[in-house]
C-alpha positions as CSV (number, residue, x, y, z in Angstrom):
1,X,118.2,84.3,106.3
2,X,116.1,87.3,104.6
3,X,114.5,89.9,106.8
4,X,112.3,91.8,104.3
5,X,110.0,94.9,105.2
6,X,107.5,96.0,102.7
7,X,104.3,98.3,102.0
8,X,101.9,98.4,98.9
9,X,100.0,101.5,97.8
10,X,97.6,100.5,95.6
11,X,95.6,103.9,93.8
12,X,92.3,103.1,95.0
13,X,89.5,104.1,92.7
14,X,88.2,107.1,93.7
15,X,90.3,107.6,96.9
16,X,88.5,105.4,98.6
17,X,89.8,103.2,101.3
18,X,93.0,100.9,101.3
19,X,91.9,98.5,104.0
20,X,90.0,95.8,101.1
21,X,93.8,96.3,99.5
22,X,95.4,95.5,102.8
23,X,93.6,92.9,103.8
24,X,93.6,91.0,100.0
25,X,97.8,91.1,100.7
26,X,97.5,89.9,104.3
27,X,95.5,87.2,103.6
28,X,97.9,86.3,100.9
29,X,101.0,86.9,104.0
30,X,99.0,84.7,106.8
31,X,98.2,81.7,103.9
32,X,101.6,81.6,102.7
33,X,103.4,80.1,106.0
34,X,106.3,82.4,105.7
35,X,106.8,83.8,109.5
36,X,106.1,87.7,109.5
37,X,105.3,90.7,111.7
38,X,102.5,93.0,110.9
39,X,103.2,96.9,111.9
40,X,101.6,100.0,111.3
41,X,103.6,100.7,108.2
42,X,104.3,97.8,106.3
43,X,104.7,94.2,107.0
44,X,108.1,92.0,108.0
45,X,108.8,89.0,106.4
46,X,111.3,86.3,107.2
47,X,113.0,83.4,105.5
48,X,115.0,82.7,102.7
49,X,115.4,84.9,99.5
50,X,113.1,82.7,97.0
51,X,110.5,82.2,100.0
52,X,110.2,85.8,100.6
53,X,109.9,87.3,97.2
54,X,107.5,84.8,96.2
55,X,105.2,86.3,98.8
56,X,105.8,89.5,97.4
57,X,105.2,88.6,94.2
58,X,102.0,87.1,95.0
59,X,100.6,89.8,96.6
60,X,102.5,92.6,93.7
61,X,100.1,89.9,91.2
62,X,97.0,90.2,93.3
63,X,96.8,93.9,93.8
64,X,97.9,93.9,89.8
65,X,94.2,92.8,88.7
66,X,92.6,95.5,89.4
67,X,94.8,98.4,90.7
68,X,96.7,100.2,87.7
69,X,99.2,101.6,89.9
70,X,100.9,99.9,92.6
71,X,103.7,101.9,95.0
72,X,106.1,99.9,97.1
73,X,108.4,100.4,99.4
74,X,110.9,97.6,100.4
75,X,113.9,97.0,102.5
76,X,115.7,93.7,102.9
77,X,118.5,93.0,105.3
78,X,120.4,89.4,104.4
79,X,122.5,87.2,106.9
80,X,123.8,83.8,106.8
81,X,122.8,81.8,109.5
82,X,119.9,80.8,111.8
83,X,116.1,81.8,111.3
84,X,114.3,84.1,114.2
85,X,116.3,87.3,113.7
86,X,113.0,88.8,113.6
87,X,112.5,88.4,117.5
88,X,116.4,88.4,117.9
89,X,117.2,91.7,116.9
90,X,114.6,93.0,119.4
91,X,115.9,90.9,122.0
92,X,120.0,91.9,121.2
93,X,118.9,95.6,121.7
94,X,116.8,94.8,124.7
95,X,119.8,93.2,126.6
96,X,122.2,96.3,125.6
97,X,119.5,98.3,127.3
98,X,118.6,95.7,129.9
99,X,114.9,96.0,130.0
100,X,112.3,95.2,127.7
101,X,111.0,97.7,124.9
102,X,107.2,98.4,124.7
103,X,107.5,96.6,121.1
């Protein structure tokens, strides 16, 4: 199973806002079914390696059409086995600790 964090910096025209940018990907993110976690920073995907990158590639295609420079920043942690490592993790450290995180 594929944990993937990414952000997209599209050059907006004129430095104007990224939000119409943000929400174009997210859109794309929430349609796509693939489970994910939306932070301040970037967005977490999860699921297997063709099923995550496809989701990246859709939204690398959307921002493509208009934007001529896209910036992205990605990080991708891979491990065989069950799906819900995105909740897991959280939940591994919170037991270590042995109270819940203000996540």
């Amino acid at each position: 199973m594929v944990l993937l964090e990414f952000a997209m910096s599209p050059a907006a025209p004129g430095g104007e806002s990224l939000s119409p940018y943000v929400a174009r990907i997210l859109d794309i993110i929430d349609r796509s079914g693939v489970t994910y976690q939306l932070t301040a920073m970037g967005t977490i995907l999860e699921g297997d390696w063709d099923e995550v990158m496809a989701v990246v590639g859709a939204c690398f295609r959307a921002l493509e059409t208009d934007c001529p420079r896209i910036g992205m920043n990605l990080k991708m942690d891979y491990r065989a086995g069950p799906q819900s490592r995105l909740r897991s993790k959280i939940d591994a450290v919170e037991q270590q600790l042995g109270r819940k995180l203000r996540t």
